[in-house]
C-alpha atoms as a printed R data frame, in Angstrom:
    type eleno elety resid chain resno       x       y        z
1   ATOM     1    CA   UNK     A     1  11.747 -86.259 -102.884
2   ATOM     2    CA   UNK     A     2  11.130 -88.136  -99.636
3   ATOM     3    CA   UNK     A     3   7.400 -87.582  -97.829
4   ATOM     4    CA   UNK     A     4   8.196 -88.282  -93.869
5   ATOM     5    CA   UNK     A     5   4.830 -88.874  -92.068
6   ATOM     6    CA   UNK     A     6   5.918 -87.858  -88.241
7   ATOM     7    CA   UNK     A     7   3.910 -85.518  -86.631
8   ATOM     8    CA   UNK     A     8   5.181 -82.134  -86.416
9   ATOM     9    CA   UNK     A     9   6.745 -81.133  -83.428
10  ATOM    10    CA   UNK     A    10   6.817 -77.485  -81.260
11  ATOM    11    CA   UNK     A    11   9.954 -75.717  -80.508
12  ATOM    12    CA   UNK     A    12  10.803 -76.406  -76.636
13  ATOM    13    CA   UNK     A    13   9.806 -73.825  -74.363
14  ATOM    14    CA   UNK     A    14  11.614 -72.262  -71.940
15  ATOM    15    CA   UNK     A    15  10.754 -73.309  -68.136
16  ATOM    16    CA   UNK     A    16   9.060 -70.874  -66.304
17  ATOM    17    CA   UNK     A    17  11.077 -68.912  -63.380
18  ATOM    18    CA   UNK     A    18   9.646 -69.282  -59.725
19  ATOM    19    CA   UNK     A    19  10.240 -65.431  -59.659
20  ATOM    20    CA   UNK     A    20   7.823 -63.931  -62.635
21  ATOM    21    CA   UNK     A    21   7.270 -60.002  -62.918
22  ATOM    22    CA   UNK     A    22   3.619 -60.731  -61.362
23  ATOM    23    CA   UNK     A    23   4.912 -62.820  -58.671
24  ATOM    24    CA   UNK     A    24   7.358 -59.918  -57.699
25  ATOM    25    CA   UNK     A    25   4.572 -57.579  -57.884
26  ATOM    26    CA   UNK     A    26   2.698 -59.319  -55.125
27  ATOM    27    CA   UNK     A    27   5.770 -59.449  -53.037
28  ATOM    28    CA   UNK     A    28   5.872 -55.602  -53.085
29  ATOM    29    CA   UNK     A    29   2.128 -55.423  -52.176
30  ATOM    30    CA   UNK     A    30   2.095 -58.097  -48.996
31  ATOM    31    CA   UNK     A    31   5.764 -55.674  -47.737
32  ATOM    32    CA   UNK     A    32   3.626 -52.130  -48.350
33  ATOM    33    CA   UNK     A    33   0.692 -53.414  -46.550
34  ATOM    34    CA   UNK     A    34   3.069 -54.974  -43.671
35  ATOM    35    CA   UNK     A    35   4.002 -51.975  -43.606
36  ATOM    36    CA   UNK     A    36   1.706 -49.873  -43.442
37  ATOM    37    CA   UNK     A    37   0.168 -49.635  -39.565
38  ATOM    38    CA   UNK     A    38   3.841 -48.887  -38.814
39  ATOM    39    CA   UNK     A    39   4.317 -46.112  -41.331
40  ATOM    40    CA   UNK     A    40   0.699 -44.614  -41.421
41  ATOM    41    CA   UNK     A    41  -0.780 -46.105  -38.380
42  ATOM    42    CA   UNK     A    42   1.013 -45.920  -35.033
43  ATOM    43    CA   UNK     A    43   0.200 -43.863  -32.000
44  ATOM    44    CA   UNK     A    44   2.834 -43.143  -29.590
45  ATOM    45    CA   UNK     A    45   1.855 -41.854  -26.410
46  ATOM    46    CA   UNK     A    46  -1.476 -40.974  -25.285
47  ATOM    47    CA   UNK     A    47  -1.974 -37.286  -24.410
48  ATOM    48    CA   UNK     A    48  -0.991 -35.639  -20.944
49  ATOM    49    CA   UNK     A    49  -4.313 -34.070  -19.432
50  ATOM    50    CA   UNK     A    50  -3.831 -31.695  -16.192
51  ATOM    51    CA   UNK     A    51  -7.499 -32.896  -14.996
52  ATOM    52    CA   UNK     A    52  -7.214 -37.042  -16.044
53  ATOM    53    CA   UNK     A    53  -5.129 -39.447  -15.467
54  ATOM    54    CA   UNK     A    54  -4.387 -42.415  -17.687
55  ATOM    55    CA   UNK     A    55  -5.978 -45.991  -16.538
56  ATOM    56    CA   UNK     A    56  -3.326 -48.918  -16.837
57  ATOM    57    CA   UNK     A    57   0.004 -49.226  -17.965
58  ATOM    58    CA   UNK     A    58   0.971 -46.994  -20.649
59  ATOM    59    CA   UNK     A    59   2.580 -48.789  -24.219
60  ATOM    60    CA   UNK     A    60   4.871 -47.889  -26.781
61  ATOM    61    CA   UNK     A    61   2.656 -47.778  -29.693
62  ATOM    62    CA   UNK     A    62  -0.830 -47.978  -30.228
63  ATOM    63    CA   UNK     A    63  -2.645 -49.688  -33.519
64  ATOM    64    CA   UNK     A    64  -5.332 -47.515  -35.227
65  ATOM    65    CA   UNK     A    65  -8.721 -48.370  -33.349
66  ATOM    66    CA   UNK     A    66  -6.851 -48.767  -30.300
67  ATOM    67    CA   UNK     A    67  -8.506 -47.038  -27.318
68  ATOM    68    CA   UNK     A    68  -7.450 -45.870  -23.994
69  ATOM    69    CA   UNK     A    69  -9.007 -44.732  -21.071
70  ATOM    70    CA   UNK     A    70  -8.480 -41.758  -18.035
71  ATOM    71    CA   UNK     A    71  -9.991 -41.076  -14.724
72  ATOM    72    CA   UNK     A    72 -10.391 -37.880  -13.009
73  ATOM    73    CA   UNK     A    73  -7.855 -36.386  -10.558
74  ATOM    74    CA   UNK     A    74  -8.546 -35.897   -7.046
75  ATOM    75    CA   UNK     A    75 -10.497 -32.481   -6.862
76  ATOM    76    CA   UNK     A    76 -11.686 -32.506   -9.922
77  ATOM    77    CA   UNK     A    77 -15.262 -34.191  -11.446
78  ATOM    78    CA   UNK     A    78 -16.466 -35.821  -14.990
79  ATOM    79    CA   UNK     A    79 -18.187 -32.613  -17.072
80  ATOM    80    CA   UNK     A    80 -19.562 -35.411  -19.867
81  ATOM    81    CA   UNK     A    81 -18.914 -33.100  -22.492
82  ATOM    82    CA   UNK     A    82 -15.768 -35.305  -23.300
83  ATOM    83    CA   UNK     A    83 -15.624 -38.875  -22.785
84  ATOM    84    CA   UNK     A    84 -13.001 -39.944  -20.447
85  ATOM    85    CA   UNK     A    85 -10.967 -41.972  -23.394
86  ATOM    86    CA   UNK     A    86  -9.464 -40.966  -27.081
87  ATOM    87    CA   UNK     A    87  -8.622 -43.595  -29.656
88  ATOM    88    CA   UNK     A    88  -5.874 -43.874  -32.298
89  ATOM    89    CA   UNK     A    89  -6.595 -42.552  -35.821
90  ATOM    90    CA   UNK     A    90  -5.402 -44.384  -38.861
91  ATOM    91    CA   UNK     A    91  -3.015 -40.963  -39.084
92  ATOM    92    CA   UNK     A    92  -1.308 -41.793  -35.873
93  ATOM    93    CA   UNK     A    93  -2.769 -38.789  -34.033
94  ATOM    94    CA   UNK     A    94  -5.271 -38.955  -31.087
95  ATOM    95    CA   UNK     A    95  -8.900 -37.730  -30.765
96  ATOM    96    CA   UNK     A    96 -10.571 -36.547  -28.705
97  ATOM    97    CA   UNK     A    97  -7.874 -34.519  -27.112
98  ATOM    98    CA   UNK     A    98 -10.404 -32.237  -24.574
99  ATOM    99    CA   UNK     A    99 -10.394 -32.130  -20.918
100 ATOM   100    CA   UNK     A   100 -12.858 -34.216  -19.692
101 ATOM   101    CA   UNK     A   101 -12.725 -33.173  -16.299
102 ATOM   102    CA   UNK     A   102 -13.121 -29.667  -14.183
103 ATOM   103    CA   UNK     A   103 -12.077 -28.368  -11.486
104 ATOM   104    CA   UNK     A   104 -14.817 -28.788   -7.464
105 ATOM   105    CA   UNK     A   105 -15.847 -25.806   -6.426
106 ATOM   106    CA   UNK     A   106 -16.500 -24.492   -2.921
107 ATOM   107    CA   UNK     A   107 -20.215 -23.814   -2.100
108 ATOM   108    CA   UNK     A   108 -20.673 -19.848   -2.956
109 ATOM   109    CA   UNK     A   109 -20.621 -17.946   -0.018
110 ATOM   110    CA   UNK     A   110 -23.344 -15.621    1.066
111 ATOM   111    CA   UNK     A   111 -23.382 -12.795    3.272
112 ATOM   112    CA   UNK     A   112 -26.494 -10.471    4.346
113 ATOM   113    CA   UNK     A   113 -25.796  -6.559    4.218
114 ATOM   114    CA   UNK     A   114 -22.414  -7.489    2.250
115 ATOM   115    CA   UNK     A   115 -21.052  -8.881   -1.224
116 ATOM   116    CA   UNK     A   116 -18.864 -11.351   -2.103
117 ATOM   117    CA   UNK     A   117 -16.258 -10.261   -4.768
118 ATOM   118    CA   UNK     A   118 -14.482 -13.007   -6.625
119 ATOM   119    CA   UNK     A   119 -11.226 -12.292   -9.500
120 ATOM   120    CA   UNK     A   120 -11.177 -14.855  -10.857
121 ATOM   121    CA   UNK     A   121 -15.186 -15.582  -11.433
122 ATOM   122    CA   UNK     A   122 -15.788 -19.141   -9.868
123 ATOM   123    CA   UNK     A   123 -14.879 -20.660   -6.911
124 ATOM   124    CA   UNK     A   124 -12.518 -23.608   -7.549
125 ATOM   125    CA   UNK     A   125 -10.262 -24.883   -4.907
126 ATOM   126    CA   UNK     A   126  -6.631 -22.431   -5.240
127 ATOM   127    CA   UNK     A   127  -9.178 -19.120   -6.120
128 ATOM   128    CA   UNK     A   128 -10.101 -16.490   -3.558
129 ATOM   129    CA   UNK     A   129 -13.192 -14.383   -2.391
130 ATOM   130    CA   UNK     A   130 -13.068 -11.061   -0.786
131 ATOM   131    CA   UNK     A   131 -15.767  -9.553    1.278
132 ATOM   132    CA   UNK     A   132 -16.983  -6.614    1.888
133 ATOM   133    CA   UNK     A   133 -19.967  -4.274    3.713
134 ATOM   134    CA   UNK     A   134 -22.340  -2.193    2.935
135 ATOM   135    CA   UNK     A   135 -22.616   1.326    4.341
136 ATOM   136    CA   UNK     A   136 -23.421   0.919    7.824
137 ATOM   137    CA   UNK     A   137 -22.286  -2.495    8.197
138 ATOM   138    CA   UNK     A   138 -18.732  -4.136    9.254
139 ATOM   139    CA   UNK     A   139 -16.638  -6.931    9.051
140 ATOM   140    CA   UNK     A   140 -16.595  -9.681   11.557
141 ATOM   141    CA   UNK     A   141 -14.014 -12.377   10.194
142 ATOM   142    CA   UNK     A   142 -11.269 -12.449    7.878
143 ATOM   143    CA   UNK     A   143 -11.847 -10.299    4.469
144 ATOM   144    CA   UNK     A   144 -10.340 -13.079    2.036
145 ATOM   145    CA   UNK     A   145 -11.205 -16.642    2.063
146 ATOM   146    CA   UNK     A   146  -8.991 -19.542    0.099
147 ATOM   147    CA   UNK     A   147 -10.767 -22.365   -1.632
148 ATOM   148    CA   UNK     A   148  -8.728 -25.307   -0.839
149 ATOM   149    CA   UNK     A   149  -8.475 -28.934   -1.533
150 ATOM   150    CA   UNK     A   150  -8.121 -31.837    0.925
151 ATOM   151    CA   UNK     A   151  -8.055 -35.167   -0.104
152 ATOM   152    CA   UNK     A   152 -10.682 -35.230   -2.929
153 ATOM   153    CA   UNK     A   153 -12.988 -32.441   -1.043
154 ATOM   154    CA   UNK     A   154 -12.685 -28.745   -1.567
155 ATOM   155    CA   UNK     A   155 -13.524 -26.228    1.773
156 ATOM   156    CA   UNK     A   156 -12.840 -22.966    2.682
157 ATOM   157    CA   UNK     A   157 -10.149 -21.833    5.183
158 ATOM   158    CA   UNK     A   158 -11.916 -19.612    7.364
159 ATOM   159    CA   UNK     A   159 -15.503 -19.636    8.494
160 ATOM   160    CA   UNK     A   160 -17.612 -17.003    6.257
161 ATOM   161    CA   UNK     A   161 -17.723 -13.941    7.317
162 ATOM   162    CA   UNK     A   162 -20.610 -11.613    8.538
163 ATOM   163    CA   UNK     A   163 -21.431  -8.257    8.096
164 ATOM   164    CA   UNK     A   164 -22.358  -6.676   11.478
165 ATOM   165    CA   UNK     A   165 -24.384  -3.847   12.306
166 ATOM   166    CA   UNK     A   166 -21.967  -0.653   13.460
167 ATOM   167    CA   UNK     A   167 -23.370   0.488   16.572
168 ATOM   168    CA   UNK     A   168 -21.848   2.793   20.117
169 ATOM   169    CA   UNK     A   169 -22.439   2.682   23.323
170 ATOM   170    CA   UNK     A   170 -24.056   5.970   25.034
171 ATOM   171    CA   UNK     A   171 -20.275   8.162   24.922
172 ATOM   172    CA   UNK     A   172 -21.009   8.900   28.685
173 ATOM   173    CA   UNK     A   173 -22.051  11.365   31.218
174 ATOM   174    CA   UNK     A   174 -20.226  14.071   31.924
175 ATOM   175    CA   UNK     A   175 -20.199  16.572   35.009
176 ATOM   176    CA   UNK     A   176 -21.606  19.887   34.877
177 ATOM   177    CA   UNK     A   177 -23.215  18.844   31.440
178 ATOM   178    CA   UNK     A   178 -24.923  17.005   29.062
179 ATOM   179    CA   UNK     A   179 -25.386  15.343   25.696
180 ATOM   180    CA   UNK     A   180 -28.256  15.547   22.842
181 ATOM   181    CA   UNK     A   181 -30.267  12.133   23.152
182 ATOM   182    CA   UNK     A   182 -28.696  11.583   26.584
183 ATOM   183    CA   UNK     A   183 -31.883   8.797   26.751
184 ATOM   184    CA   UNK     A   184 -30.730   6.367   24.577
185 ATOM   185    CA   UNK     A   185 -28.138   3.450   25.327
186 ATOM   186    CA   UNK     A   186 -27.742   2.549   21.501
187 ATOM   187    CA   UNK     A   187 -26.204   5.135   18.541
188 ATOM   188    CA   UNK     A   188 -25.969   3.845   15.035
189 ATOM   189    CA   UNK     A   189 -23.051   4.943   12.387
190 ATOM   190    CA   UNK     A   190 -22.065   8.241   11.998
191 ATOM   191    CA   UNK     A   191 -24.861   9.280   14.328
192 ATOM   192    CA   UNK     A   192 -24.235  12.756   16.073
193 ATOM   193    CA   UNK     A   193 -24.450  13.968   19.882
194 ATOM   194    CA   UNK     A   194 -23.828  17.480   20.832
195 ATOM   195    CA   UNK     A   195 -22.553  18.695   24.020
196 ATOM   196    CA   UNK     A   196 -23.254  21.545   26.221
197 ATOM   197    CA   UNK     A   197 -21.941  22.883   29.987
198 ATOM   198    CA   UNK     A   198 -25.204  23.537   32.707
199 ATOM   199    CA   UNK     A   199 -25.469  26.895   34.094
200 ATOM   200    CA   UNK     A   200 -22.945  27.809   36.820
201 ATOM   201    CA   UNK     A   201 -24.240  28.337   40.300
202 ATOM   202    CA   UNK     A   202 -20.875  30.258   41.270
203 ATOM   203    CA   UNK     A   203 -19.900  33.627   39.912
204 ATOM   204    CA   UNK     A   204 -18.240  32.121   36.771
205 ATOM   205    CA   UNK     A   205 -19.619  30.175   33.556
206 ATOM   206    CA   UNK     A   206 -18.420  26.754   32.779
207 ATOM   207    CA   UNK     A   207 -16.368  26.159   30.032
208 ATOM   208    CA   UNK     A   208 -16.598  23.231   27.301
209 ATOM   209    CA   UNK     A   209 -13.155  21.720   27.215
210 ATOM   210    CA   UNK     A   210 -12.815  19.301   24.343
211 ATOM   211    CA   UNK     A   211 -15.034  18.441   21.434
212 ATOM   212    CA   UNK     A   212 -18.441  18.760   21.343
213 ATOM   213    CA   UNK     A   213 -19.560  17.179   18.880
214 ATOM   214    CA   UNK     A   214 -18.902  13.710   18.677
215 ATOM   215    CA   UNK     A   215 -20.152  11.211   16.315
216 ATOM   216    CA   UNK     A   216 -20.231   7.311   15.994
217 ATOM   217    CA   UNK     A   217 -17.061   6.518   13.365
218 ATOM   218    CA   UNK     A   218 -17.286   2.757   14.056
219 ATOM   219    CA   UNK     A   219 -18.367  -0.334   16.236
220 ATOM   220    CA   UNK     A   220 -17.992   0.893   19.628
221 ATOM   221    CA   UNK     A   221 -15.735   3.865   18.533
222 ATOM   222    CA   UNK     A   222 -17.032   7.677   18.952
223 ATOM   223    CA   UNK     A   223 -15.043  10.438   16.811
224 ATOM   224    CA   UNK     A   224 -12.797  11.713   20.286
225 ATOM   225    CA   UNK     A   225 -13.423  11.950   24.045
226 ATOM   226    CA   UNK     A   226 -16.096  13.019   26.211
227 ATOM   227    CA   UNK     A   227 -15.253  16.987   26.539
228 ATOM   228    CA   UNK     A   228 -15.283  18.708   30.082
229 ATOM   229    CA   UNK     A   229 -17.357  21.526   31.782
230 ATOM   230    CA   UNK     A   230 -15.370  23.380   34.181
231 ATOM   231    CA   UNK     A   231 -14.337  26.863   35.199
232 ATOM   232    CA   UNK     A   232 -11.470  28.184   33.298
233 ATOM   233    CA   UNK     A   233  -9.104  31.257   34.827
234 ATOM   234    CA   UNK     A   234  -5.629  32.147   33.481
235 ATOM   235    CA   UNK     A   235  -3.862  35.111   35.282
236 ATOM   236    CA   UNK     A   236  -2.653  38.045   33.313
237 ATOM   237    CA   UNK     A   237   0.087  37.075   31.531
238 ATOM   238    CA   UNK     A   238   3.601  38.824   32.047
239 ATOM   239    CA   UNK     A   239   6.567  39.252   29.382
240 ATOM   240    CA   UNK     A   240   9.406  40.063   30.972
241 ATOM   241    CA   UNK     A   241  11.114  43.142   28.454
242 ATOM   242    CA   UNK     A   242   7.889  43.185   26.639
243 ATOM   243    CA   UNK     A   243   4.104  43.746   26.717
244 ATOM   244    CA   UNK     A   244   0.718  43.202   25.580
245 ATOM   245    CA   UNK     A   245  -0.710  44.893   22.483
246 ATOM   246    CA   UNK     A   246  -4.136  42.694   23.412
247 ATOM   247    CA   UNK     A   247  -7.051  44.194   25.635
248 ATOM   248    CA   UNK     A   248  -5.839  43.313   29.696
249 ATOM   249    CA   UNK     A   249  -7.934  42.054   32.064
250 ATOM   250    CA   UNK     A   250  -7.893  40.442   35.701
251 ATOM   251    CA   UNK     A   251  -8.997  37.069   34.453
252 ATOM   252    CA   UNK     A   252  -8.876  35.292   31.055
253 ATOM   253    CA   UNK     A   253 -11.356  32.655   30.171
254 ATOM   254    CA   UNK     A   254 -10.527  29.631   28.373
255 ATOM   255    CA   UNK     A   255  -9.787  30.111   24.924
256 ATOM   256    CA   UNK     A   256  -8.783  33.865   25.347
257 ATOM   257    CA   UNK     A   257  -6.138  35.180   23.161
258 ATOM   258    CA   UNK     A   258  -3.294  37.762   23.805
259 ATOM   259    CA   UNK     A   259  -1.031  39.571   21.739
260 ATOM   260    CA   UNK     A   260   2.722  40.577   22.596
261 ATOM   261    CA   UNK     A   261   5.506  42.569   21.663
262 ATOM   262    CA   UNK     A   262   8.948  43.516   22.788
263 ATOM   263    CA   UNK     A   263  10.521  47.006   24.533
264 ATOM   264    CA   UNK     A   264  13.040  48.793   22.051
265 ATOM   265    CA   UNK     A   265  15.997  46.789   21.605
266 ATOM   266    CA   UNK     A   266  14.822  43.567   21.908
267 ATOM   267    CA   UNK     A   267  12.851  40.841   19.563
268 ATOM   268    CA   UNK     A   268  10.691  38.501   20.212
269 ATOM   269    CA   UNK     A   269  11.502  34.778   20.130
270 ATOM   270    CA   UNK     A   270   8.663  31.943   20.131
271 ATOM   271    CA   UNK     A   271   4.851  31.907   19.928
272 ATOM   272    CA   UNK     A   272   2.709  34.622   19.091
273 ATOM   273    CA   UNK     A   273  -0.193  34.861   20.277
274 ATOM   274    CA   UNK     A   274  -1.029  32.618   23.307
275 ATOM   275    CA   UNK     A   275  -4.362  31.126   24.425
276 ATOM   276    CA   UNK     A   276  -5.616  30.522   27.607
277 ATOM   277    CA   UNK     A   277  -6.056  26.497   27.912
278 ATOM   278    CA   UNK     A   278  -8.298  24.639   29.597
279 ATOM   279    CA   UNK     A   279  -5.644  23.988   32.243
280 ATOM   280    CA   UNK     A   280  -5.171  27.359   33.430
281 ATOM   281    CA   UNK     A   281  -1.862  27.658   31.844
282 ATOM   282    CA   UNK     A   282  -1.381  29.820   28.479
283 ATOM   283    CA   UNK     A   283  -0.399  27.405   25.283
284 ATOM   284    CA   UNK     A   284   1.642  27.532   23.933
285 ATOM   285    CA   UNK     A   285   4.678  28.012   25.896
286 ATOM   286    CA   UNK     A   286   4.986  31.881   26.629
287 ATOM   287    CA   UNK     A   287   7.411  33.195   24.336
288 ATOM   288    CA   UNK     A   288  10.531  35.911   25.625
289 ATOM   289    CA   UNK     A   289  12.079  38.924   24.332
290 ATOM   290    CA   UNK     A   290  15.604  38.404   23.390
291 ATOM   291    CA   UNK     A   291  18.377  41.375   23.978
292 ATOM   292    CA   UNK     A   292  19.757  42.645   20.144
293 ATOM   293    CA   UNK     A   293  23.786  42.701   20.242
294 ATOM   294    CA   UNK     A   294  25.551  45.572   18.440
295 ATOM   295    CA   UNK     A   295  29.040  44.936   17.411
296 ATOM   296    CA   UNK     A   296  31.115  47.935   15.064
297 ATOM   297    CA   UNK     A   297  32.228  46.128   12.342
298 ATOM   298    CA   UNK     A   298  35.943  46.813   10.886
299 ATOM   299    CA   UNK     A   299  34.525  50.067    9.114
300 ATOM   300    CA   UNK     A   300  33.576  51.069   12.076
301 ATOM   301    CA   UNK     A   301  29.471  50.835   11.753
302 ATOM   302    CA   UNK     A   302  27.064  48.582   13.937
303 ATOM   303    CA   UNK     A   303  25.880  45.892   13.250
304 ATOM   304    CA   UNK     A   304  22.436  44.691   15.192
305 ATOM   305    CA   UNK     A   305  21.901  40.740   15.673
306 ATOM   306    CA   UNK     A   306  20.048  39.474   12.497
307 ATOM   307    CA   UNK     A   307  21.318  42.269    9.848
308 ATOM   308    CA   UNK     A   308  24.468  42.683    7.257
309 ATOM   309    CA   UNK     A   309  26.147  45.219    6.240
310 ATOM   310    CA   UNK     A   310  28.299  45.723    2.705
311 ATOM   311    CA   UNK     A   311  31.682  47.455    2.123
312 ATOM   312    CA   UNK     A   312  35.442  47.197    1.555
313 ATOM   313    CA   UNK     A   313  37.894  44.575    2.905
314 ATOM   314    CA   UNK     A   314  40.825  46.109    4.735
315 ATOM   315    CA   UNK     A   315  44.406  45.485    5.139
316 ATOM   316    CA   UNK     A   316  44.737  43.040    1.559
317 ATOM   317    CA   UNK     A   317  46.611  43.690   -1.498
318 ATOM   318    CA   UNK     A   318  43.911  42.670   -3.319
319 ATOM   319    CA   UNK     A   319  40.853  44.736   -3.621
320 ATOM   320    CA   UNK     A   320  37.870  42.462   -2.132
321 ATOM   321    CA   UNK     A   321  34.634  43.650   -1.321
322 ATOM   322    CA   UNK     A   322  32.562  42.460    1.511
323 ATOM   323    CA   UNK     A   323  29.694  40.580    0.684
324 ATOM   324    CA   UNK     A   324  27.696  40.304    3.689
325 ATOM   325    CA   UNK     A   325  28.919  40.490    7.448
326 ATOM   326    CA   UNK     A   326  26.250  40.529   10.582
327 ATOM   327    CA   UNK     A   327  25.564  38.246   13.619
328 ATOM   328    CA   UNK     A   328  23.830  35.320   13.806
329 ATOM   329    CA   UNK     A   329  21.398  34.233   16.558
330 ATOM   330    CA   UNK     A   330  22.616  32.974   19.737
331 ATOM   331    CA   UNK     A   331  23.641  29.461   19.684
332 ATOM   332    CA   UNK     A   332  26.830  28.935   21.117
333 ATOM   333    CA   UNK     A   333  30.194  29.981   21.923
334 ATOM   334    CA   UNK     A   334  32.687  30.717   18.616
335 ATOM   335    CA   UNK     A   335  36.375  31.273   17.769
336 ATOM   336    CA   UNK     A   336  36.834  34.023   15.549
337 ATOM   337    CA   UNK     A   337  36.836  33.318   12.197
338 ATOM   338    CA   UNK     A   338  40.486  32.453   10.870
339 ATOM   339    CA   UNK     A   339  41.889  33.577    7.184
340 ATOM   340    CA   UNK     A   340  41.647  31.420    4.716
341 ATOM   341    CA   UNK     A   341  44.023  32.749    2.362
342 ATOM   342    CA   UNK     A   342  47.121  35.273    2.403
343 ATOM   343    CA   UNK     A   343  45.261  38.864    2.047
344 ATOM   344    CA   UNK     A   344  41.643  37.744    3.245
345 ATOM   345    CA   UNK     A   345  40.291  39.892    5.759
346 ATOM   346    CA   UNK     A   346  38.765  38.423    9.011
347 ATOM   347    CA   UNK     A   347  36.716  39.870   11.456
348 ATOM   348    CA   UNK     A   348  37.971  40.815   14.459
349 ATOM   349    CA   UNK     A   349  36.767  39.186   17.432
350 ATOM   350    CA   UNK     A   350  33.761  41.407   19.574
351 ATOM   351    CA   UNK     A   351  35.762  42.868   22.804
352 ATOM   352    CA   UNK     A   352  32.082  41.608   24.210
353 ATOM   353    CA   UNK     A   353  30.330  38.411   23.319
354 ATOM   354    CA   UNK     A   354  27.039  38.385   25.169
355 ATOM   355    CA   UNK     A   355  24.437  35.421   24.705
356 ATOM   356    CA   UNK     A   356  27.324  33.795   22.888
357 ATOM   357    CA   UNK     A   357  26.930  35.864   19.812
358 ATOM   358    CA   UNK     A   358  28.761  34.900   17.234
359 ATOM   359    CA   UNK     A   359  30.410  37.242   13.801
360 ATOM   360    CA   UNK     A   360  31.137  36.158   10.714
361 ATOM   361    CA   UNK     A   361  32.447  37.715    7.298
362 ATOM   362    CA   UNK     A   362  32.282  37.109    3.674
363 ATOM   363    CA   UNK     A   363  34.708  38.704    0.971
364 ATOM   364    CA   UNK     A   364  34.789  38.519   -2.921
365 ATOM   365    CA   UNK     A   365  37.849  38.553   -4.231
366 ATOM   366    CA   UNK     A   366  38.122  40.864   -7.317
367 ATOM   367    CA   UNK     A   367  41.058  40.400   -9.564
């Protein structure tokens, strides 16, 4: 047995690789957290605001932390609620995202003895105001009024409006009468003056012609005319085939009424009764008394102007009945009326048309 005195001796090992498990952990690590801003981080483009407006040149993506800043639009001023920038969050989303910014308003009108009415509660330029009166008072100016911008000021369109006493003049002096509170030069609204005619020195009373009561509706504006006092006389009036059921006298006085009616064998064709007007005429127009037409009918009865009359047709082989045949008010000249089918029956034409009268027929045909 040989002893051997060398020193013992490891097994070689094997060389380490440049790539370990631990070294390709860290690898992974440094590419997530390279990473990461893009995936978790980035903003993209700052919010849109109607009332701001973004400062600089806008990018593609933001970092988290990142800020940005706005101004405020023409016609519209910083409310310091909101700050006028938002920053990127470390989700990618933006905050704030408020309005920082509202919209000028045009000084609030005012307007003694009236109100101001506004829809849409304030007065920012683009919004309206509508005025109105009290009782007693009116408008002088336009009713609506449009806030509007210019440039970076807001104004209204029109000058405000004012609400104006409603007063009238004195309605006048008229002759041969007078008015309640004849004194004054001044009426307010809806104020009353009465009129009334002086005594006549001539045989015959003056008449009031007209209103007379007039009141004060609005500026400058009375409720009608001034009436009249004058003597009023309309002759007897005369109805030529006719007469008056109403007491006659030798003079009417304005206002008068009379009653007509017409002799046997006539009717009566317009207004009934007339009045005597403050022109000395009657009014209405006088009406007259028309002359009735008879006419014998093919069965050999009358028939008076305005009436109809039932009974057989004649001289068809079918058996028709009349439905209604008469005359019709004058209007104008006719032809007979023609058949409108073999067998109908038509009237034969009057041997007298007076007043251009015209006939007519109707028949029922029963088969």
């Amino acid at each position: 047995m040989t002893a051997s005195c060398e020193p013992r001796r490891a097994p070689p090992r094997r060389p380490e690789s440049p790539f370990s498990s631990w070294c390709f952990v860290g690898i992974i690590l440094v590419a997530l957290v390279l990473r990461l801003p893009t995936s978790l981080g980035d903003c993209r483009n700052p919010p849109f605001f109607e009332s701001m407006t973004l400062k600089g040149t806008p990018k593609a993506s933001y970092l988290p932390g990142e800020r940005v800043y706005y101004e405020c639009n023409k016609g519209y001023v910083y409310s310091y609620y909101y700050p006028l920038s938002t920053f990127c969050e470390q989700a990618g989303t933006w905050y704030p995202a408020d309005e920082a910014c509202y919209k000028k308003k045009c000084p609030t009108p005012k307007v003694p003895n009236g109100e101001v009415y506004d829809p849409q509660i304030t007065f920012e330029f683009d919004k309206e105001a509508h005025f109105y009166c009290n009782y007693g008072y009116y408008l002088k100016g336009a009713q609506i009024l449009t806030c509007q911008l210019s440039g970076d000021n807001v104004f209204w369109n029109y000058d405000i409006p004012t609400c104006e006493k409603i007063l009238c003049k004195s309605p006048g002096k008229i002759s041969n009468g007078k008015h309640t509170n004849n004194w004054r030069d001044v009426f307010e609204f809806n104020e009353l003056v009465t009129y009334s005619c002086d005594p006549s020195n001539g045989p015959e009373e003056y008449s009031l012609v007209g209103e007379s009561k007039l009141v004060c509706s609005g500026p400058g504006k009375w409720s009608s005319d001034p009436p009249q006092c004058k003597v009023v006389q309309c002759e007897p009036p005369v109805l030529k085939h006719g007469k008056a059921i109403s007491e006659m006298k030798d003079k009417f006085s304005y206002k008068d009424e009379v009653k007509f009616e017409c002799l046997k064998g006539f009717y009566l064709n317009g207004s009934n009764p007339v009045y005597c007007g403050g022109n000395n005429t009657w009014e209405p127009e006088m009406p007259t008394c028309i002359k009735e037409i008879r006419e014998k009918n093919n069965s050999g009865k009358s028939i008076s102007l305005g009436s109809s009359h039932s009974g057989p047709c004649f001289g068809s082989a079918y058996s028709r009945n009349i439905i209604s045949e008469g005359c019709v008010k004058p209007t104008r000249a006719t032809k007979p009326p023609l058949a409108n089918y073999p067998g109908s029956v038509a009237l034969h034409p009057p041997s007298i048309v007076e007043n251009f009268v015209s006939l007519w027929v109707k028949c029922q045909v029963l088969f």
